[in-house]
C-alpha positions in Angstrom: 5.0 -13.6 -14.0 5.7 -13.2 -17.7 7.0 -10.0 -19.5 3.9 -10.7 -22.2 1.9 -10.1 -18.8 4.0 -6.9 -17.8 3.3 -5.6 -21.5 -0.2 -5.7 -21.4 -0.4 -4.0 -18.4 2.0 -1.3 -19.9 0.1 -0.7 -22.4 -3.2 -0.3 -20.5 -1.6 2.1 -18.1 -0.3 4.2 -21.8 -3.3 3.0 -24.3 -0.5 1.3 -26.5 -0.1 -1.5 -28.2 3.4 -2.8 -27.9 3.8 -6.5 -29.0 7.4 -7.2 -28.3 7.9 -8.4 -25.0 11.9 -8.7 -25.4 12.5 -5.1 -25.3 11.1 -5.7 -21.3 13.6 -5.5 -18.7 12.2 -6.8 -15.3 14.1 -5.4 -12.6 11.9 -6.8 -9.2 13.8 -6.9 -6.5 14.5 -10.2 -5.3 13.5 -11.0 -1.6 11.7 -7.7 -1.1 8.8 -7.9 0.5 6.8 -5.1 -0.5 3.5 -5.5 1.2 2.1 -8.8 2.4 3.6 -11.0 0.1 6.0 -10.6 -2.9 3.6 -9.9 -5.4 4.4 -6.5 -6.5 6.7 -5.5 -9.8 9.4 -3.1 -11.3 10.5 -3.2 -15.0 12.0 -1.2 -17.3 10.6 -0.4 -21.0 11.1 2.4 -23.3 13.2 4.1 -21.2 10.7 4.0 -18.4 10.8 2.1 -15.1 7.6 1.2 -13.4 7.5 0.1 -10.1 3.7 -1.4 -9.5 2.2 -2.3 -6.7 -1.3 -4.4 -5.7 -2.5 -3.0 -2.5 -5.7 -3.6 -0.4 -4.9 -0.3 2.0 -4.2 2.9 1.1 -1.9 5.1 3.7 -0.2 8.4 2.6 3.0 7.0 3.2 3.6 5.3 0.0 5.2 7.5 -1.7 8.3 7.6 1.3 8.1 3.6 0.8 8.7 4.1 -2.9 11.5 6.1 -2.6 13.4 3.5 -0.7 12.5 0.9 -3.0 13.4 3.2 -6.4 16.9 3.5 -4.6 17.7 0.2 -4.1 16.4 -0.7 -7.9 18.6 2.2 -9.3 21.5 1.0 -7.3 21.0 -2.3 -8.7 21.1 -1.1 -12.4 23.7 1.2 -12.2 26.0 -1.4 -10.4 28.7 -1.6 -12.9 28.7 2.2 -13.3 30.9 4.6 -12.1 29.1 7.3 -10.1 31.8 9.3 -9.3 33.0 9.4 -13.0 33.2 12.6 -15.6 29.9 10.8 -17.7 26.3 11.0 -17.0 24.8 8.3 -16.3 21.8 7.6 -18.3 18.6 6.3 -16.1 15.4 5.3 -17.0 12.0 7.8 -15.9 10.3 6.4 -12.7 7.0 5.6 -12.8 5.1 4.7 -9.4 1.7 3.1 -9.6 -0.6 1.7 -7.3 -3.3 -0.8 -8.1 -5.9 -0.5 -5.0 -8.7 -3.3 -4.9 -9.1 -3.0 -1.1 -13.0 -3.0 0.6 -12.8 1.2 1.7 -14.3 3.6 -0.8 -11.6 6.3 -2.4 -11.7 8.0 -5.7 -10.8 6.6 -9.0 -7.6 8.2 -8.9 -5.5 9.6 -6.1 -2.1 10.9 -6.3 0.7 10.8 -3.3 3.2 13.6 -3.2 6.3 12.8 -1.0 6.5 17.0 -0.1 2.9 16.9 1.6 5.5 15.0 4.2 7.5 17.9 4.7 7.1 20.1 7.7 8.7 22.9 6.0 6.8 23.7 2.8 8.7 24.7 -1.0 7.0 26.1 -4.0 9.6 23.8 -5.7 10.4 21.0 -2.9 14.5 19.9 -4.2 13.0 15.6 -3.6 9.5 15.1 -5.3 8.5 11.8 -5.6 4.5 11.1 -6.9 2.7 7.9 -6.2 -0.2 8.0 -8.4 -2.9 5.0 -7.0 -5.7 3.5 -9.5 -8.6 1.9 -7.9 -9.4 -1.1 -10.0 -12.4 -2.3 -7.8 -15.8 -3.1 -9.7 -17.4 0.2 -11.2 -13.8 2.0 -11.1 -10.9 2.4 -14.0 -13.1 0.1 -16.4 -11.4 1.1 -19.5 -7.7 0.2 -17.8 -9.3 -3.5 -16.8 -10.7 -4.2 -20.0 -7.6 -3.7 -22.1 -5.4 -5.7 -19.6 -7.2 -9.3 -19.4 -4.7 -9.9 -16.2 -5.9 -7.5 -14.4 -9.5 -7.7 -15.2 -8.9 -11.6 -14.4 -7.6 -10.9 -11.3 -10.2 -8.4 -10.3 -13.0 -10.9 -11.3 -11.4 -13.8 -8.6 -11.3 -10.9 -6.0 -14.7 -10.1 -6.3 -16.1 -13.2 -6.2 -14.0 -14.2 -3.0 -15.6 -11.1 -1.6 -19.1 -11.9 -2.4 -19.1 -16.0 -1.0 -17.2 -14.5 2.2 -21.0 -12.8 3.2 -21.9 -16.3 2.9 -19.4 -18.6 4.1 -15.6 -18.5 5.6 -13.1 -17.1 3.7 -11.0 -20.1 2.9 -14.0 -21.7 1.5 -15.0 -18.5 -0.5 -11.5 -18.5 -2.0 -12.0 -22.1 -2.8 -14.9 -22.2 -4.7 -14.1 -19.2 -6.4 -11.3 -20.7 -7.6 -13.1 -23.5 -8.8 -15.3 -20.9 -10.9 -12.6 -19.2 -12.7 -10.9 -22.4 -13.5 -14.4 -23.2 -15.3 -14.9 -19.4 -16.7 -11.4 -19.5 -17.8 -10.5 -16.9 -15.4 -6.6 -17.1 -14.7 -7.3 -20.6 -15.6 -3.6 -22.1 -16.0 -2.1 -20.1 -13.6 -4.9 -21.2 -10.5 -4.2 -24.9 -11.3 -0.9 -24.7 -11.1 -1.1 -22.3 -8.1 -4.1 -22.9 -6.3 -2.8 -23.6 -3.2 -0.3 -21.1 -3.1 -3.5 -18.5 -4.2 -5.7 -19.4 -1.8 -3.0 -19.0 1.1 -2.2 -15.5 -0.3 -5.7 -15.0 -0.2 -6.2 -15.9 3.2 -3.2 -13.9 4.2 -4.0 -10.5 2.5 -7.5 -10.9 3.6 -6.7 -11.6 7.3 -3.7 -8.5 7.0 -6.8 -6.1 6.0 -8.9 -7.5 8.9 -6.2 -7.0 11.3 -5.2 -3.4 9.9 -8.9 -2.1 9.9 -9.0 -3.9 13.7 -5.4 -2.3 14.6 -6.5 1.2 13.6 -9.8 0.8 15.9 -7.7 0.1 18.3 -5.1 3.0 18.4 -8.2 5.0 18.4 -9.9 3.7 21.7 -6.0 3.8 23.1 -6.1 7.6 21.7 -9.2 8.9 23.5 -8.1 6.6 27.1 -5.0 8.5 26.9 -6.6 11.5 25.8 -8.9 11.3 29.2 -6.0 10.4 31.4 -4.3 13.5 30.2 -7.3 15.3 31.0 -8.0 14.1 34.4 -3.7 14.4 35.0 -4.3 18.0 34.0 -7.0 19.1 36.2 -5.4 17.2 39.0 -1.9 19.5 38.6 -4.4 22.5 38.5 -6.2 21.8 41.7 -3.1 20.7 43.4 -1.4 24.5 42.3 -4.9 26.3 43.3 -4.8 24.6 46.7 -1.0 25.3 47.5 -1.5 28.9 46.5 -5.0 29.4 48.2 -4.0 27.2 52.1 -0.2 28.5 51.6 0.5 24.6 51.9 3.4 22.3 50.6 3.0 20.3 47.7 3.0 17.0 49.8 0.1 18.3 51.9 -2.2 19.2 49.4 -1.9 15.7 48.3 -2.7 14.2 51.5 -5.6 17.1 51.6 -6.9 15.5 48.1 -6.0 11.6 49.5 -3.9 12.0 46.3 -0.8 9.1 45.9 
């Protein structure tokens, strides 16, 4: 990743045109696996520090994840400072952004608020954090794709993956559309270097969404067994109460009455 990249996303998040990568700190943490692979950024410019984020899910507990990854990136900028001194220390404005090009519909723009966690509701919560998430899938946040060529780039191999994959397996999707951005001069460089290394990202995220989407089925059939077992526990207590109060019986013999265990 090069700051020139980091740039032109800056400026299609601000509609600027900034031209001097140098001033751009990048701050990534190193080793921090944010989602499914370590794909996702922080960096610091104009006094601003922008922690972004590819995602293919969107769960309202992003901006709780954000928070822990804003304080180990502050930590690790203010290392050499002393916190417990007389002097402010100066910090750059957080900026949390989420690029969402997964396959479920959602708005254009949604925005996370780490109080609609809170049990206890504030007019003025004392922690805010907002996640704001930008859905760069075809038809959404056109303008932001089309003055940030990496992006739009990126967008353009995703969707073509996503349209072979009716057609074939998804490793040869990714493959030949691959091959077609090389051609189109999509991401060109970077995919020859990289095209192994894509495709098994590809493969990865794509197989992570699967197993989310078939994860969250799941939970729900588990939901509604335990939600009958309850049920049928309940009724069972009841009965057992009715029967004790009604014969004037012990507990162990209105089992044996219902050929309960």
């Amino acid at each position: 990743k090069k700051k020139e990249d980091f740039l032109s996303l800056y400026n299609a998040l601000n509609g600027t045109s900034y031209t001097d990568a140098t001033k751009l700190e990048i701050t990534t943490l190193e080793k921090a696996v944010y989602m499914s692979v370590q794909n996702d950024v922080s960096f610091v410019f104009l006094s601003e520090l922008y922690m972004i984020e590819h995602q293919s899910t969107i769960n309202p507990n992003m901006p709780l994840r954000n928070l822990t990854y804003i304080a180990k990136v502050l930590s690790k900028i203010t290392a050499k400072e002393d916190i417990y001194g007389s002097k402010q220390i100066k910090l750059p404005t957080p900026r949390f952004i989420v690029l969402y090009n997964g396959t479920k519909q959602t708005e254009e723009k949604t925005v996370f608020k780490l109080s609609d966690a809170y049990e206890k509701k504030m007019v003025e919560p004392e922690l805010e954090l907002i996640t704001t998430v930008l859905n760069i899938n075809e038809g959404y946040n056109e303008r932001l794709k089309s003055a940030c060529k990496l992006l739009r780039d990126y967008m353009t191999l995703i969707t073509k993956i996503r349209k072979k994959q009716k057609m074939m397996d998804l490793q040869q999707a990714a493959y030949q559309a691959i091959a077609e951005c090389i051609r189109e001069d999509v991401l060109k460089d970077f995919l020859m270097q990289h095209r192994a290394e894509v495709i098994a990202m590809m493969l990865y995220d794509f197989d992570m969404e699967k197993h989310i989407e078939s994860e969250k089925a799941y939970e729900y059939e588990r939901g509604m067994e335990r939600g009958i077992e309850q049920g049928i526990e309940k009724n069972t207590i009841l009965m057992l109460r009715n029967l004790m109060q009604t014969m004037n019986i012990t507990e162990a013999e209105a089992k044996k009455y219902l050929k309960l265990e």
